[in-house]
N, C-alpha and C positions, 0 to 999 in steps of 0.2 A: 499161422494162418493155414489152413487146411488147403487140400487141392480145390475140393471143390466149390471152396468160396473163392481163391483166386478165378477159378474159369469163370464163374460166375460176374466177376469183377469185370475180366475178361470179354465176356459174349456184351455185355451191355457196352464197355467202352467201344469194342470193333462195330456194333449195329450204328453208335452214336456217331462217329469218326467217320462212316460207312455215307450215311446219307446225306452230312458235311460236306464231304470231299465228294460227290455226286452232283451236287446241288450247284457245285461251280462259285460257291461264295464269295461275293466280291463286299456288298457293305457290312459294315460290322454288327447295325442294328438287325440286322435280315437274319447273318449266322448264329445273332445271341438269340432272336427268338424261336428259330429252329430248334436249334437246342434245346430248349426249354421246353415245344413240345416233343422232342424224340423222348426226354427223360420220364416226362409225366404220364407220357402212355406206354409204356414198358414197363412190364413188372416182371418179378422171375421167382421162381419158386425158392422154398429153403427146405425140401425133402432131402433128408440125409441119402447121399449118393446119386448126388442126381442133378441135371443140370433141365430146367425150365425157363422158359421164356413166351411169354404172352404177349405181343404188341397190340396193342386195339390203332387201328389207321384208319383216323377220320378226315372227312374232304378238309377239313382245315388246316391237317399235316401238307396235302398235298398245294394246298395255296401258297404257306408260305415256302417249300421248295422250290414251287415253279417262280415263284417273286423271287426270291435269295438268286436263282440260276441266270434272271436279267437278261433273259433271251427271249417272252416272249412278254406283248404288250399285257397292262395290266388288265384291259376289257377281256381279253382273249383269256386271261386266266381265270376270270371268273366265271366267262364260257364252257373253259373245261370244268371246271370245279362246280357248276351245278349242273353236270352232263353225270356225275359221281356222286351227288349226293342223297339218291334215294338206296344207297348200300352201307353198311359196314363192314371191314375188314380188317381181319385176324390174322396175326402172325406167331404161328405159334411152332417149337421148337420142344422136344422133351429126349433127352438122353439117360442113361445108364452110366456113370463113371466107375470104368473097369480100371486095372493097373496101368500104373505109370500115366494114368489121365485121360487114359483110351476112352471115347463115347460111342456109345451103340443109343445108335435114335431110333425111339416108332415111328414107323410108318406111318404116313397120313392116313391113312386106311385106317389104323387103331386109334387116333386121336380124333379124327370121327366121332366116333364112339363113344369117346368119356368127353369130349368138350360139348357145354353149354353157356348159355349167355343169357340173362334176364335183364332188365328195363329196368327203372328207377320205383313200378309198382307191382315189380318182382313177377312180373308176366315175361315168360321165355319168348326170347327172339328166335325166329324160325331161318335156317339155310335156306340159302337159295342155291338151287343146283348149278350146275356150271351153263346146262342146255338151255338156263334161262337167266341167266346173265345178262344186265346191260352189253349192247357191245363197247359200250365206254369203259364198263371196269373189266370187261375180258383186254379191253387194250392195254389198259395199267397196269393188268396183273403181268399182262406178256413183257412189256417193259420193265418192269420192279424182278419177277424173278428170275433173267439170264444176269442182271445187274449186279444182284445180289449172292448168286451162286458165285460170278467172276470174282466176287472181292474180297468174300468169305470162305472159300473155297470149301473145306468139308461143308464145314456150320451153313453157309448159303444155300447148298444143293438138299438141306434137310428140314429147310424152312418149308412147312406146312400155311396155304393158305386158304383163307376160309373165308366166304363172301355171310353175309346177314343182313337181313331185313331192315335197312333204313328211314322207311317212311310206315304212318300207318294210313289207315283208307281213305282219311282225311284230309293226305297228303301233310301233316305236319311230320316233325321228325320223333321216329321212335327215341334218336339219345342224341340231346344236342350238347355238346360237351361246351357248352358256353352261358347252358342256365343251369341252375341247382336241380339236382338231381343225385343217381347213383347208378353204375353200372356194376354188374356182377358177372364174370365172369369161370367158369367151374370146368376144372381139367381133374376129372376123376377125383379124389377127397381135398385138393388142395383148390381154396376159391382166391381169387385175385379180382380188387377192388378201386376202382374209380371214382372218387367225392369229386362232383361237379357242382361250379364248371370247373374249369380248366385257368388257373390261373396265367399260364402262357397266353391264352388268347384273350385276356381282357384287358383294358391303360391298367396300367402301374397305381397303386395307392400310394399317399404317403400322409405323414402323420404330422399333423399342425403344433403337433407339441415339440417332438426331438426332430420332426427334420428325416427320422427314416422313411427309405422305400420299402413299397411290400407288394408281392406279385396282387394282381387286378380281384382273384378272390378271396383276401383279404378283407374282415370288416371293422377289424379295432386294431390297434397298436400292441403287441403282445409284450411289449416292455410298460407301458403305462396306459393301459387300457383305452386310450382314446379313439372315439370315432375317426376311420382314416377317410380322406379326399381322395378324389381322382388327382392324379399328379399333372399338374399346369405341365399344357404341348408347348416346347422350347419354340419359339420364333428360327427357320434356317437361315 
């Protein structure tokens, strides 16, 4: 296995492990589906020599953190989480892998530059500058990145973040990662891609034939093609 696919290996476990152990985990159903969305929205590049990483962080990362953490009431979360969700937010990372594993990252300044993001009908999402930032996601952002520096130490203080246009004039959402769609995302020649929704934020399917589970965007049994169910909510 080469260096650059371990670091690679790497950056994804520490971001995943990162917002875990953040989050204050107490039930188990809350840390498995954390998970499940840190996985589905992080992508990372495979440019020989090079270390990438593209997070898309949508308000629905941040509900079930702040639910998983059991600190604050669950009205109150959903308070903050539409005080956030007329944005989208990018975490993006790109290194250089010099000898012995050494990274040299661009600047935010340069990934500026080459990062874009288009909608599911291939219409670019516009930046939003910082001087016009909600003051809800300038708050999140101030919280997320001393967090993130502190735990990741080089890797965190190199995380580039990038706010995007969440709503259109309509007020509905430019990318709701919970209906079909597509996001696209474009860091200079390498594009990183989103088929939505998101099967972490939808009930569990399962299959009336064998009995398996299949995450929520799921719509047939990929062992024997049959249409799946919503999976019956256990009685606590």
């Amino acid at each position: 296995m080469s260096t650059v696919t371990k670091l690679r290996g790497f950056v994804a476990l520490v971001l995943g492990l990162t917002v875990v152990t953040c989050s204050s985990l107490v039930a188990q159903n809350y840390s498995s589906n954390l998970h499940e969305i840190v996985r589905e929205t992080q992508k990372q590049g495979v440019r020989p020599g090079r270390i990438t990483l593209v997070w898309w962080v949508p308000p629905e990362f941040w509900r079930a953190a702040l639910l998983a953490g059991r600190t604050i009431p669950a009205d109150k979360v959903e308070e903050m989480v539409a005080s956030i969700s007329d944005v989208n937010v990018f975490i993006v990372a790109d290194a250089k892998v010099g000898a012995f594993g050494s990274l040299t990252f661009e600047p935010q300044s340069e990934l500026e530059k080459r990062l874009t993001v288009t909608d599911g009908s291939g219409k670019p999402v516009a930046t939003i500058a910082e001087a016009k930032q909600p003051l809800a996601t300038k708050n999140m952002l101030a919280m997320m990145k001393p967090l993130l520096s502190n735990m990741l130490g080089e890797l965190g203080k190199n995380l580039s973040f990038f706010v995007f246009e969440g709503k259109n004039k309509d007020e509905t959402r430019r990318i709701d990662p919970t209906k079909p769609g597509m996001l696209t995302a474009k860091l200079s020649e390498e594009e990183f891609r989103w088929r939505l929704p998101l099967g972490s934020l939808l009930p569990p399917k399962v299959c009336p034939k064998c009995g398996e589970t299949f995450p929520g965007n799921y719509g047939f049994c990929p062992f024997d093609e049959t249409p799946l169910k919503d999976k019956p909510v256990q009685a606590k």
